[in-house]
C-alpha positions in Angstrom: -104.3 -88.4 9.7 -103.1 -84.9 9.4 -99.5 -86.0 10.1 -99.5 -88.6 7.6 -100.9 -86.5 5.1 -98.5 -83.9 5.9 -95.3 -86.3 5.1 -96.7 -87.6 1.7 -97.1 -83.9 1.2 -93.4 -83.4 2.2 -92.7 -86.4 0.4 -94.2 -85.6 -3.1 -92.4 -82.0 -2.6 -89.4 -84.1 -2.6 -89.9 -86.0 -5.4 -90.7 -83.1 -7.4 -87.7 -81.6 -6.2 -85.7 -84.6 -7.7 -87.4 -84.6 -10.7 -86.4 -81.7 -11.8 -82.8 -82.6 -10.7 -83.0 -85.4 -12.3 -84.0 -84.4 -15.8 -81.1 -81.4 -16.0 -79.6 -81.6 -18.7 -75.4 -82.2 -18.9 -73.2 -81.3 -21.6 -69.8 -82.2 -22.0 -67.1 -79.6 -22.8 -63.2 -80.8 -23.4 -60.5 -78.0 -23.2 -57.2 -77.9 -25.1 -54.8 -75.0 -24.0 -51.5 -74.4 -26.5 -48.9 -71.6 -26.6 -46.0 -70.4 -27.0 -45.3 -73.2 -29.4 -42.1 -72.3 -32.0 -40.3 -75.8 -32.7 -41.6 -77.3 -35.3 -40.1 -81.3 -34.1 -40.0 -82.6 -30.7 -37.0 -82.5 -28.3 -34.9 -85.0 -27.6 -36.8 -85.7 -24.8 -39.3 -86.5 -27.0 -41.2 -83.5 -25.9 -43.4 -81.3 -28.2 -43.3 -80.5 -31.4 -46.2 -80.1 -33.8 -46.8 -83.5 -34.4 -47.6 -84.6 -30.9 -49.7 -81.0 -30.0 -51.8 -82.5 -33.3 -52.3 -86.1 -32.2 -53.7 -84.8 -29.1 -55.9 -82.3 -30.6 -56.7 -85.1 -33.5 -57.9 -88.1 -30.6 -59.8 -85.9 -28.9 -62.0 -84.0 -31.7 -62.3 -88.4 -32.9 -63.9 -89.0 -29.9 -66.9 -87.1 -31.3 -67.9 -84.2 -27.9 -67.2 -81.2 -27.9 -63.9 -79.5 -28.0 -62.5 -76.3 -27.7 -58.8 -76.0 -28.6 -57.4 -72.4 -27.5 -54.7 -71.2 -28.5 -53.0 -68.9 -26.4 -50.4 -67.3 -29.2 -46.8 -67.0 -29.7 -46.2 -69.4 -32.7 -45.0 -67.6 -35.7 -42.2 -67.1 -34.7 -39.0 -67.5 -33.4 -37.8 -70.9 -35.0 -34.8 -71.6 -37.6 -37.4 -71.7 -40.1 -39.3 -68.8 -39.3 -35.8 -67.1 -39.8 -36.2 -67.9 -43.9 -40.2 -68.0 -44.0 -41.5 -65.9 -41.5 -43.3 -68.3 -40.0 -45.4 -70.0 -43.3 -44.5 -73.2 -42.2 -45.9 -73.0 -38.9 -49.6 -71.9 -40.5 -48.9 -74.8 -42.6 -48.4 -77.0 -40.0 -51.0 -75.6 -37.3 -53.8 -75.8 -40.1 -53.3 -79.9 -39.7 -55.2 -79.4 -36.5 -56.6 -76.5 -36.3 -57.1 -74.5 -33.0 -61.0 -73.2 -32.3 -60.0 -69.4 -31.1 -56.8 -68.1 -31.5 -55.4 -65.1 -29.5 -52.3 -63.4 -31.1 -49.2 -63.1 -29.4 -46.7 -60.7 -29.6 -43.7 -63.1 -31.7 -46.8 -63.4 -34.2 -45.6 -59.6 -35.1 -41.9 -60.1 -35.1 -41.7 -59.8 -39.4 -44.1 -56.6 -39.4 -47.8 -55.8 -39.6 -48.3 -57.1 -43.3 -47.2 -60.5 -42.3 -48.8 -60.6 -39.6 -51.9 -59.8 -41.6 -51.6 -62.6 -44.0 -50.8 -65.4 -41.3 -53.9 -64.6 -39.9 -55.5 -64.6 -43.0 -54.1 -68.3 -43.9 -55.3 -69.5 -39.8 -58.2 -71.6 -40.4 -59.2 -70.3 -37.5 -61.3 -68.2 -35.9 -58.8 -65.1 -34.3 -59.9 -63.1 -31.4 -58.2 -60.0 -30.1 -60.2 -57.2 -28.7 -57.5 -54.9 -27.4 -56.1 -54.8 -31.0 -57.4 -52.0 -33.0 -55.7 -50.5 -36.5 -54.0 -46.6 -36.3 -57.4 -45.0 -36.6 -59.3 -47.4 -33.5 -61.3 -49.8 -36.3 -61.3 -53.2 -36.1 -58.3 -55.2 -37.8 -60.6 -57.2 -40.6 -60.5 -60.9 -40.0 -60.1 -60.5 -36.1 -62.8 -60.2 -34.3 -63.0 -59.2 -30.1 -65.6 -62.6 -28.9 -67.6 -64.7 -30.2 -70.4 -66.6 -28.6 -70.7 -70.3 -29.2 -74.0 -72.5 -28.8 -73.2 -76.2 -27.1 -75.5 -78.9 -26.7 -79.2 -78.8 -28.3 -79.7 -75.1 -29.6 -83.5 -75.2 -29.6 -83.8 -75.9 -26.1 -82.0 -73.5 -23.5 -82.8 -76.2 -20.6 -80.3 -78.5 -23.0 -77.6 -76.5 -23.9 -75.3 -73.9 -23.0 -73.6 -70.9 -24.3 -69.7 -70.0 -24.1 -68.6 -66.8 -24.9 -64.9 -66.5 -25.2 -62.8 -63.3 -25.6 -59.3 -62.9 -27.2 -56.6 -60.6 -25.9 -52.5 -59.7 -26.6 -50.4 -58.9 -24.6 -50.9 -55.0 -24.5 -47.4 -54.2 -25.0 -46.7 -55.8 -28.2 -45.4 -52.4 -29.6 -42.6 -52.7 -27.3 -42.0 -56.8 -27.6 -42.0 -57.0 -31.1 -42.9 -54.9 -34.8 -46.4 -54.4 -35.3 -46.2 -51.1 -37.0 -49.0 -49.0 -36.3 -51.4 -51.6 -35.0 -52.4 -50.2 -31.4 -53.4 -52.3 -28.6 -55.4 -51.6 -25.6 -55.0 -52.4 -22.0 -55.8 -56.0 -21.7 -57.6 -56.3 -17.9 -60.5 -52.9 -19.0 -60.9 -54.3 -22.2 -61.5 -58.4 -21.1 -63.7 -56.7 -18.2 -65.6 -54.6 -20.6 -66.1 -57.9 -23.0 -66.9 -60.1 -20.2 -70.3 -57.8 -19.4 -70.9 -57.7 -23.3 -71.0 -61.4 -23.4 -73.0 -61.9 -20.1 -75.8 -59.1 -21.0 -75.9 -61.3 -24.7 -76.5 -64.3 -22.6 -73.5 -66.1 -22.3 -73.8 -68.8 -19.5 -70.3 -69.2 -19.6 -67.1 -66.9 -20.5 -63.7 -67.5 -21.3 -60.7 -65.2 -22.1 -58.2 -66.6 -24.5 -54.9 -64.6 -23.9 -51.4 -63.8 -24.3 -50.5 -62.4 -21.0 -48.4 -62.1 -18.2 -49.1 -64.1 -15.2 -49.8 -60.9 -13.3 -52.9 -60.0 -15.2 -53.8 -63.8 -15.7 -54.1 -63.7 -12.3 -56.0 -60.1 -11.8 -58.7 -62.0 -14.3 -59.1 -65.2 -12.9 -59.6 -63.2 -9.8 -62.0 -61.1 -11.0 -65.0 -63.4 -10.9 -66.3 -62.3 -14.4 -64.5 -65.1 -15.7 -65.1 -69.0 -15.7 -61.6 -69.7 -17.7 -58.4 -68.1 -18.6 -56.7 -69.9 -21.0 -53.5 -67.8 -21.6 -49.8 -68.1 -22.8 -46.5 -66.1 -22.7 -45.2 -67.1 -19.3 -43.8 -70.5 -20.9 -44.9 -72.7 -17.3 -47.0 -75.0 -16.8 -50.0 -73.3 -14.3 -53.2 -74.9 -13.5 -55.2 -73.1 -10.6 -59.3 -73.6 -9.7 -60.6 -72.0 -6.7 -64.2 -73.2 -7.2 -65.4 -70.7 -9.2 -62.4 -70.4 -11.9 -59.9 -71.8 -13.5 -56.1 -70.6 -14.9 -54.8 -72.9 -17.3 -51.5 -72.6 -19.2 -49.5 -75.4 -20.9 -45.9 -75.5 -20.6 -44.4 -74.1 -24.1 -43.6 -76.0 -26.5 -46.1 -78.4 -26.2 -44.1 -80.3 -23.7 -47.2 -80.6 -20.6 -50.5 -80.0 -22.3 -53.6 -79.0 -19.8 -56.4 -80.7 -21.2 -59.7 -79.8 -19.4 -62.5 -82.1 -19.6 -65.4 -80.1 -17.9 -69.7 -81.1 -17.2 -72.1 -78.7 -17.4 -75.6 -79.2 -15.7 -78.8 -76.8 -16.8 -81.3 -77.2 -13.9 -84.0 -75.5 -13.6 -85.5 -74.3 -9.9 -87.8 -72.0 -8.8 -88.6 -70.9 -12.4 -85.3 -70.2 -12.5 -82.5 -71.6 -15.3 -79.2 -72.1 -13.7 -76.1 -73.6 -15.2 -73.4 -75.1 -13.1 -70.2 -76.8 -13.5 -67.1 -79.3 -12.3 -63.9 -79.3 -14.2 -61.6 -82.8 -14.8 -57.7 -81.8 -15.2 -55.9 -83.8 -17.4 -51.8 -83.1 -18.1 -50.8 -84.6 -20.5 -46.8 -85.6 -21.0 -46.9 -85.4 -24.6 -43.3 -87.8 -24.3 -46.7 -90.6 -24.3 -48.3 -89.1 -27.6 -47.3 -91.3 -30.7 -46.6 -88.0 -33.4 -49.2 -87.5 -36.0 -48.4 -89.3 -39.2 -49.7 -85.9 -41.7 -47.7 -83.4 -39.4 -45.1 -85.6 -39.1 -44.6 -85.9 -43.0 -44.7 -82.1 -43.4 -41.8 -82.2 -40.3 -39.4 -83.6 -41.7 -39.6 -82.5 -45.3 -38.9 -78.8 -43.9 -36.1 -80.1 -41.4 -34.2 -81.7 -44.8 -35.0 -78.1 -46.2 -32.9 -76.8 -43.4 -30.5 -79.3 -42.8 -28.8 -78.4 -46.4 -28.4 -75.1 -45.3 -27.9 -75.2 -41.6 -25.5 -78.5 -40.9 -22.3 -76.4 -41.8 -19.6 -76.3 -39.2 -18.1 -72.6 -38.7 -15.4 -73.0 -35.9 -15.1 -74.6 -32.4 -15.5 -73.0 -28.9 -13.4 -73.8 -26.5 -14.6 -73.1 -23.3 -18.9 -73.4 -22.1 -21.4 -71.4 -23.5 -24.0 -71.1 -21.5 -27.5 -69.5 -23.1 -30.2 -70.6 -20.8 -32.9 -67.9 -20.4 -32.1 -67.4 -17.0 -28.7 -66.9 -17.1 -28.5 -64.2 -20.5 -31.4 -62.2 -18.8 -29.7 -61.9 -15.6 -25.8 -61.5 -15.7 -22.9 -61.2 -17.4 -22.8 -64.4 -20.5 -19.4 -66.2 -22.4 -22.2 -66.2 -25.0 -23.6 -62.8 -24.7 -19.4 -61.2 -24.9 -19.7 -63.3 -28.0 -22.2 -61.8 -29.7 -21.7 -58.6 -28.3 -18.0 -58.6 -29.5 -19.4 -59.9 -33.2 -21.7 -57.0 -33.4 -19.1 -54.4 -32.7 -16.3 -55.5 -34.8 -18.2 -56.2 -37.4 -19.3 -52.8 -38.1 -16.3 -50.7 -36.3 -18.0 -49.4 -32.9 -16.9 -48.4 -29.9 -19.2 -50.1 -27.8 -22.0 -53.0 -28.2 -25.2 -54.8 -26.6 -27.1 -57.8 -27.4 -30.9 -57.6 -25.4 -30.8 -60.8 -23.6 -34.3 -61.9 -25.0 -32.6 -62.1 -28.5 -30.5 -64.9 -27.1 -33.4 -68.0 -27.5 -31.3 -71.2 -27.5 -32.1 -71.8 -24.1 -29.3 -74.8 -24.0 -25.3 -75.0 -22.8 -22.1 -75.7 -25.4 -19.7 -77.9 -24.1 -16.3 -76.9 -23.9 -14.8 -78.4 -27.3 -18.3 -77.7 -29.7 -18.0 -77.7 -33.1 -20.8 -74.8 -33.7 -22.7 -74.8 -36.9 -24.8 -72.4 -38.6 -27.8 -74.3 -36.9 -26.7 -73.4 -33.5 -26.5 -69.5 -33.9 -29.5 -69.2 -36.1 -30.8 -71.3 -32.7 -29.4 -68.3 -30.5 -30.8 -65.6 -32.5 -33.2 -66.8 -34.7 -35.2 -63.5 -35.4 -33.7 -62.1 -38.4 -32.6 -58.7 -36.7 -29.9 -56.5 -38.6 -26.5 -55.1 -37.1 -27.6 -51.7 -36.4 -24.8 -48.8 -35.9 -25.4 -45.8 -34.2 -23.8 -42.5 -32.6 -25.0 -41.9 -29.2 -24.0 -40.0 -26.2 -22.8 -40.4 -23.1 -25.9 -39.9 -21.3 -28.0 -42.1 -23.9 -25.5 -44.8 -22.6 -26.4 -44.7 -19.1 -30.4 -44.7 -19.9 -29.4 -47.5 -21.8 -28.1 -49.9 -19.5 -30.1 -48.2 -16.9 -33.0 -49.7 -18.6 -31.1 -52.7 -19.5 -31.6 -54.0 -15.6 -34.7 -52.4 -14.8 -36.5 -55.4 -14.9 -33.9 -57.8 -13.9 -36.1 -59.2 -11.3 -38.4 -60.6 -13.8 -35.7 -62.1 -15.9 -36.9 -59.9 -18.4 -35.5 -60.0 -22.4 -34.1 -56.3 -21.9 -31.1 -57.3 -20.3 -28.2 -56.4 -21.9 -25.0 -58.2 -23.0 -22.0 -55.8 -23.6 -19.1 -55.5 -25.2 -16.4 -52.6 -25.2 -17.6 -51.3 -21.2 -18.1 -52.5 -18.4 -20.8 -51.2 -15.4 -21.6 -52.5 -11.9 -25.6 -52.5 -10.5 -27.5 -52.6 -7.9 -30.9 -55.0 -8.0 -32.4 -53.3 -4.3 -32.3 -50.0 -5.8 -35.4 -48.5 -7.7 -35.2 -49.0 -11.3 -33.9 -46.0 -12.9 -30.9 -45.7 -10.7 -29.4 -48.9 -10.2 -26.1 -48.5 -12.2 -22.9 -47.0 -12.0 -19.5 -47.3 -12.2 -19.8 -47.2 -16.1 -16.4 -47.7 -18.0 -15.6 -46.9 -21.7 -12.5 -48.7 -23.0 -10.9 -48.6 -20.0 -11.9 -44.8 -19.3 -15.1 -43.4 -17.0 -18.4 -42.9 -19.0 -18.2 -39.0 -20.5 -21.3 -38.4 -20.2 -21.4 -35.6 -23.5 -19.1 -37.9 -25.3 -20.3 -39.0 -28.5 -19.8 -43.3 -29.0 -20.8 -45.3 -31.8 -22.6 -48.0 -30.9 -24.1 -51.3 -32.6 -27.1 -52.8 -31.8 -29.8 -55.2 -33.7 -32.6 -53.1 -35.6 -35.4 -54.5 -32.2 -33.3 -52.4 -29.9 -32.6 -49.4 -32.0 -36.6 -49.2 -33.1 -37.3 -49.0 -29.1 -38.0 -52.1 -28.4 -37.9 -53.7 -25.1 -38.0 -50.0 -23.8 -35.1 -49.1 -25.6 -36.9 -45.5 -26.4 -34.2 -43.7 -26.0 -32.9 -44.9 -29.2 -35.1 -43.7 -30.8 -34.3 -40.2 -33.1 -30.6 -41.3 -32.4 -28.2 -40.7 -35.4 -28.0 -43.7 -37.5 -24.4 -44.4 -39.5 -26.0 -47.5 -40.6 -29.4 -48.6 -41.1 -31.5 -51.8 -42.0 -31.4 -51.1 -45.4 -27.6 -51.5 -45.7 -27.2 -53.8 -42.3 -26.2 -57.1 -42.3 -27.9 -59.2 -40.5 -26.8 -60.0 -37.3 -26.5 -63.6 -37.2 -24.5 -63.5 -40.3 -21.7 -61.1 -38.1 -22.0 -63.2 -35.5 -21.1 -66.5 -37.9 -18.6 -64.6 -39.7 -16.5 -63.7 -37.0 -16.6 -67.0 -35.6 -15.7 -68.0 -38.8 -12.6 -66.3 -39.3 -11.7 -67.2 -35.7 -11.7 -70.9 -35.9 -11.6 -71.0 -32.6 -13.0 -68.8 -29.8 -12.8 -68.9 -26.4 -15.1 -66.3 -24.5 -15.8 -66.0 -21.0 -17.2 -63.7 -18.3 -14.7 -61.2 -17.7 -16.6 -58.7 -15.1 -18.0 -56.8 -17.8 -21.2 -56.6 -15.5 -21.1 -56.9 -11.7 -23.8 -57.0 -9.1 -23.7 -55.4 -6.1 
């Protein structure tokens, strides 16, 4: 007798047990990650491009759940457009579909703090940065560090759930782009220090929305203070769950879209709320998207805007040109002489470099191309002036010293010379890595004074171009030209060009 009564009391303990399994509640949560999204049509690949990113974001918010589209920044600019508007179409076209939370990037400061200001301003959306602070450490108005974000049925905390989500840029913005005096914190303190905020407020959940490197992506999703990190700038496609978080980044452009469809279960044991949850991965090929109609529209009447102005031939090249990200922020370019060679003649210097991150076409030139005034505004497409400078000797050697201190990491600083030449070596610690340095022919003097042209980003110090900075200036910004123009006009008066890689930089 006691044994049986012992099992139905084991047996209703079970049932119990179940029951309250049973009546947890789940709530649905879909994921949209965007960044690093410029072009305002799709590829020819049928790839990306506004009007796809918005069908997406359009089907799923019709399905009637719950969505949270992220946008991981980098979208102002650069794009031909951009170039003339500084990035008002791209507001224009982004408010079809609005993102949730938006985290600026650092391109969202390429035309200056004031514009920067009012694109956020004309964002229906909500913008979080929290490692963005004005000159004197206040808050920039209309940006806010997280917000916390009730899902399911608010009245009842055993039937819903609450998100907080924390925005970051990338915390060297000053040096990427032109934000004026806008300061920005180190991004891993200040997500850690946000992440505690929103968990002491009660959030079940947290999620950074970022603009960062993969390094500190990593470092966060790592860190086990957060559930997601939705980020951008690294342009790939990176999707990584370890049971207890998740990395997501879509590939830029719009091109592979990670789309995250995740349940949420509130049970409720032992006295004790708990919330757990399973993640769905969805990638979507937005090639199988049919464009949105609206954006579409808006699409095409800016790309007839453009066309009028762009679709001019200006001469032919007759050898490759080669401007694939990989190959201007690593070696020697037939595109990067080009431009190089454009800057200095057009303002009379001795010597020239272009910052490989300034070349963006990402794309090779046939031999035989008629190039138009589309294609270079494609290759430098950021409105910078032709800068001209008188430096030193020594100031050149910092310069290309910093020009291949991150050549490892393919990063934008790479420089494209003209009127020298310089050998380095990639196994030696940055800082020391070239040498060999020749002038017009003649050894680098080191107390020799050169003029030298550059765009306006590099002379400011950006891309770690400091050492510019203070430097005498024979022409400023003011009077400049801007640099695409040079570049077109001496194609222009060419015709015909033929540049190639003539061992203006070696690697040991």
């Amino acid at each position: 007798m006691k044994k049986l009564i012992g099992t139905l009391l084991l047996t209703a303990s079970l049932s119990i047990s179940s029951l309250a399994t049973a009546l947890a509640a789940e709530i649905d949560v879909t994921f949209i990650a965007i960044s690093d999204i410029y072009e305002m049509a799709s590829k020819k690949s049928k790839r990306g491009g506004f009007a796809r990113v918005n069908a997406l974001v359009k089907a799923e918010r019709a399905k009637g759940g719950n969505v949270v589209y992220a946008h991981g920044g980098d979208f102002l600019s650069p794009s031909l457009l951009s170039g003339f508007d500084k990035g008002e179409h791209i507001v224009d076209l982004t408010n079809v579909a609005p993102p949730d939370i938006v985290a600026p990037g650092n391109h969202e400061f390429d035309f200056g703090k004031e514009v920067f200001l009012k694109r956020m301003r004309d964002l229906n959306s909500t913008i979080l940065s929290a490692n963005l602070r004005r000159a004197d450490g206040s808050k920039v108005p209309g940006i806010e560090d997280t917000m916390m974000k009730t899902y399911g049925d608010a009245s009842d905390p055993m039937k819903s759930i609450k998100i907080g989500f924390v925005g970051l840029t990338k915390e060297d913005s000053d040096v990427l782009s032109s934000p004026g005096d806008l300061k920005f914190a180190p991004s891993i303190p200040t997500a850690m220090t946000n992440a505690k905020a929103l968990r002491d407020a009660g959030a079940d959940i947290v999620v950074a929305v970022l603009h960062e490197g993969l390094d500190t992506d990593m470092k966060l999703y790592q860190s086990k203070a957060f559930d997601f990190v939705i980020s951008g700038h690294d342009h790939d496609l990176a999707l990584m769950y370890n049971g207890r978080s998740v990395l997501a980044e879509s590939r830029a452009e719009g091109d592979l879209i990670v789309v995250m469809d995740v349940t949420f279960s509130v049970t409720e044991k032992r006295g004790k709320r708990r919330v757990k949850w399973w993640p769905n991965f969805r990638i979507v090929d937005s090639a199988t998207l049919t464009p949105d109609p609206e954006t579409l529209a808006k699409v095409e009447v800016y790309q007839a805007t453009l066309s009028k102005e762009l679709d001019v031939a200006i001469g032919t090249t007759t050898t490759e040109l080669d401007s694939k990200k990989t190959s201007v922020r690593t070696g020697e370019t037939a595109i990067g002489n080009l431009i190089a060679d454009a800057q200095r003649a057009a303002v009379g210097a001795d010597i020239a470099f272009a910052n490989g991150g300034g070349i963006r076409g990402n794309k090779i030139y046939d031999a035989g191309t008629t190039l138009t005034r589309r294609d270079i505004l494609t290759e430098l497409p950021f409105g910078n002036k032709n800068i001209l400078l008188e430096v030193d000797g020594k100031t050149v050697l910092a310069i290309l010293e910093n020009g291949v201190s991150q050549v490892e990491n393919t990063a934008g600083r790479f420089p494209q010379v003209s009127g020298m030449s310089f050998t380095y070596d990639p196994s030696k610690p940055a800082g020391s890595r070239v040498s060999n340095v020749m002038v017009g022919g003649q050894p680098l003097d080191m107390a020799k004074i050169y003029k030298l042209a550059t765009n306006d980003y590099a002379a400011g110090g950006g891309d770690g171009y400091k050492m510019l900075r203070g430097q005498k200036v024979l022409l400023d910004s003011l009077s400049a030209k801007l640099l695409a123009n040079d570049v077109m006009a001496y194609i222009r008066k060419k015709g015909e060009i033929a540049p190639k890689i003539e061992g203006r930089i070696k690697q040991m």
